[in-house]
N, C-alpha and C positions, 0 to 999 in steps of 0.2 A: 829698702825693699830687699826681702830676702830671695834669692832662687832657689828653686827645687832643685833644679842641676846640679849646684855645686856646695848647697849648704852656708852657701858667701854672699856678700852684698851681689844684687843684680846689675848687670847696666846699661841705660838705655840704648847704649852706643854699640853695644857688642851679644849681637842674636842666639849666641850659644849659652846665654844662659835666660834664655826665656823658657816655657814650654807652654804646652795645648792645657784650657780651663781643668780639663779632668785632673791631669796630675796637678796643676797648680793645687784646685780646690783639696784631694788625698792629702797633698802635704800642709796645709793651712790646715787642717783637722785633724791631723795625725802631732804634727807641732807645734800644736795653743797657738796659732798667727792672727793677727786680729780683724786679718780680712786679705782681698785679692787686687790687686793692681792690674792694669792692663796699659803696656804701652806703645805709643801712636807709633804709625809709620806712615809713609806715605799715603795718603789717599782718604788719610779721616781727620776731620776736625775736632778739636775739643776746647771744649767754652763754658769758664769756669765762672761765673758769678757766687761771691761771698754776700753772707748775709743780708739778704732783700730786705728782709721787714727792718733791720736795724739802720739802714742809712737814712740820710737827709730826705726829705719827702719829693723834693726835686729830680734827686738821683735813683731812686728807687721807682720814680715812676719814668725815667728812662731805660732803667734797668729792666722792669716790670714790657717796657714797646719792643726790648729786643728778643725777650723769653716770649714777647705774644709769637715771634719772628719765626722763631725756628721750632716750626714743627715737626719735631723729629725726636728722638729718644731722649730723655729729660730722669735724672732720678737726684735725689737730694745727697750734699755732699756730707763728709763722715761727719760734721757735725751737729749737721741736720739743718743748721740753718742757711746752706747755700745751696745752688744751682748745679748740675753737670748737664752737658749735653755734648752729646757727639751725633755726626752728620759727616757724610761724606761729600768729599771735595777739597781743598788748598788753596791755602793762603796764599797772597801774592809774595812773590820775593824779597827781601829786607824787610815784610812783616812787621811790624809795629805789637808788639805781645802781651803788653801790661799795661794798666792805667791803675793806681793805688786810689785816688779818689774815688774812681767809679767802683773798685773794688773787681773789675773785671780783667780775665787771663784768656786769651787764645789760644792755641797750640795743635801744629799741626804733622810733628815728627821729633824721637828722639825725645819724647815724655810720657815720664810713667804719671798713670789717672787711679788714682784709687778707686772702685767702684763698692759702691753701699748695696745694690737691687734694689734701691727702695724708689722703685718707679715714680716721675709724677705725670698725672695726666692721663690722657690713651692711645699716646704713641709707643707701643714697645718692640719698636723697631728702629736700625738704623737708617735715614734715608739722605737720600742727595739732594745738597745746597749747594751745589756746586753752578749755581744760578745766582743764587744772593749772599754767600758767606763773604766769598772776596769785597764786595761792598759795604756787607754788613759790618768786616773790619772796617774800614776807610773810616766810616761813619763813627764809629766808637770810641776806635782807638788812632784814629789821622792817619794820613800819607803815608805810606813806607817810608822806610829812610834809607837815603841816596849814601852808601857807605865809598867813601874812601880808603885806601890801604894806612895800616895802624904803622906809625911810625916810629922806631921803639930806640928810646935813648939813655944810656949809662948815666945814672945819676951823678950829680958834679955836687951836690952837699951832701953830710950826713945826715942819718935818721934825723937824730936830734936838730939837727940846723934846722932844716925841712920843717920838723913839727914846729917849731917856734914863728917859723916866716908865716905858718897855714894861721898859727892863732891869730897871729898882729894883722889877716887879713878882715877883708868884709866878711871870710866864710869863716872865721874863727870862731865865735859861738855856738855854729852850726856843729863844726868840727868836733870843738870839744866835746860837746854833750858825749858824739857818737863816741869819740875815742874811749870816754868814760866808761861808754857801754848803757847810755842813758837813750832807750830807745820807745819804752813806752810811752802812748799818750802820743809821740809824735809818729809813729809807722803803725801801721797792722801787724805785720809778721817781723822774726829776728833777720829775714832774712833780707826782707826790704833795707833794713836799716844796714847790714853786709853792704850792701850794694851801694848805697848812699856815701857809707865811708869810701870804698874805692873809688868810686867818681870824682869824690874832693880828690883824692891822691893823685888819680890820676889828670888830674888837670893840672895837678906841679909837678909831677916828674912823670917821663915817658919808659922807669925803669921797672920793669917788673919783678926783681927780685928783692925792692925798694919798697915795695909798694905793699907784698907780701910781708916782711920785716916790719912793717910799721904794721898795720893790720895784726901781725901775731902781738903784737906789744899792746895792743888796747885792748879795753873791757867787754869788747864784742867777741872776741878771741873764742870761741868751743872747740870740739871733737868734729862737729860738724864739717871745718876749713879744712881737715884733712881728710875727709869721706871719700875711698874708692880712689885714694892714691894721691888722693888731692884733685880729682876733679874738679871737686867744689870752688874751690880756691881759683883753678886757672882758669875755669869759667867767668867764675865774676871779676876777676881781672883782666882778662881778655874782652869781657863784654865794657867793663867801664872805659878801657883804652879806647875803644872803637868809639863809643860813646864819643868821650872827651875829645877825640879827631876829629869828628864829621859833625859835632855844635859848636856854634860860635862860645856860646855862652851857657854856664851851667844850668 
């Protein structure tokens, strides 16, 4: 996401380089941009359903009871084939945000939403669920999760030691694939499958500069892991520690 303000990657964490639709939209037409993002902050929900018509008939007709749900602003995602909606109101605390089977994403601060305008429906307004969004998670995407503090520990093997112990386990075939970088057919997005590898990591070492070093060394590796300073990167290893702390089991 590019900002107007500064010519440089945007970020959702830091409000001096957002600005108002008008200049956004000037500068998305004055420099070929392929469209407008908008990102959440406090006090709005947004609820991302991937391609409806394309899942399991099961899932898509649970998908199809939660879009009957939320009546409120609804427009098709850049690829046409998913859902957005945003509504005001907030998630409950430790929030639950993804489910990759259902193909569905929550989010309710500190994310940028691409928006298409391509309305569906005859809601074209935002309105308040702040009556049924917090349940509507619970129901979708389960319980919140009861987080403990991430306990973080200096690696005692090498990379290489490491990788060898992960293969000779139960999650070794798992492992490999990703390390390969072999991630279609089993994930949706590159990004899911990112995250999939830190989780294995981070279940065998609590070192994050361990964890990062192995992750640059496998086939999933992009330009991506260093975006905006490395965000990307301490995110999803931040996010897999906490993970790997507060489950028993992967």
């Amino acid at each position: 996401m590019i900002s107007p303000i500064t010519g440089d990657y945007a970020k959702s964490n830091e409000p001096t380089t957002w600005c108002d639709f008008n200049t956004a939209l000037r500068y998305a037409q004055t420099h070929e941009q392929d469209g407008l993002s908008f990102v959440l902050t406090s006090g709005i929900v947004f609820v991302d359903i991937d391609e409806v018509d394309e899942k399991p008939a099961e899932v898509r007709e649970k998908m199809l009871d939660l879009a009957s749900s939320l009546d409120t602003y609804c427009e098709t995602s850049v690829s046409g084939k998913g859902l957005h909606f945003l509504c005001y109101g907030s998630l409950p605390e430790n929030a639950r945000k993804k489910n990759d089977t259902l193909g569905l994403e929550m989010y309710d601060n500190r994310r940028f939403v691409c928006m298409t305008g391509n309305v569906v429906g005859d809601s074209t307004e935002i309105r308040d669920l702040s009556d049924r969004i917090v349940e509507l998670n619970k129901q979708y995407l389960g319980q919140p999760v009861k987080y403990k503090p991430i306990v973080r520990k200096q690696a005692t093997k090498t990379d290489r030691e490491l990788i060898d112990k992960i293969r000779n386990s139960r999650q070794g075939a798992k492992f490999d694939r990703l390390y390969r970088g072999d991630w279609q057919g089993s994930y949706e997005t590159q990004s899911s499958a990112d995250f999939a590898l830190a989780r294995i990591l981070a279940y065998w070492t609590q070192d994050e500069g361990q964890i990062d070093s192995i992750f640059r060394s496998s086939g999933l590796y992009r330009p991506k892991w260093d975006h905006s300073g490395g965000y990307y990167a301490r995110r999803t290893i931040n996010m897999a520690l906490s993970l790997a702390h507060n489950t028993a089991e992967m």
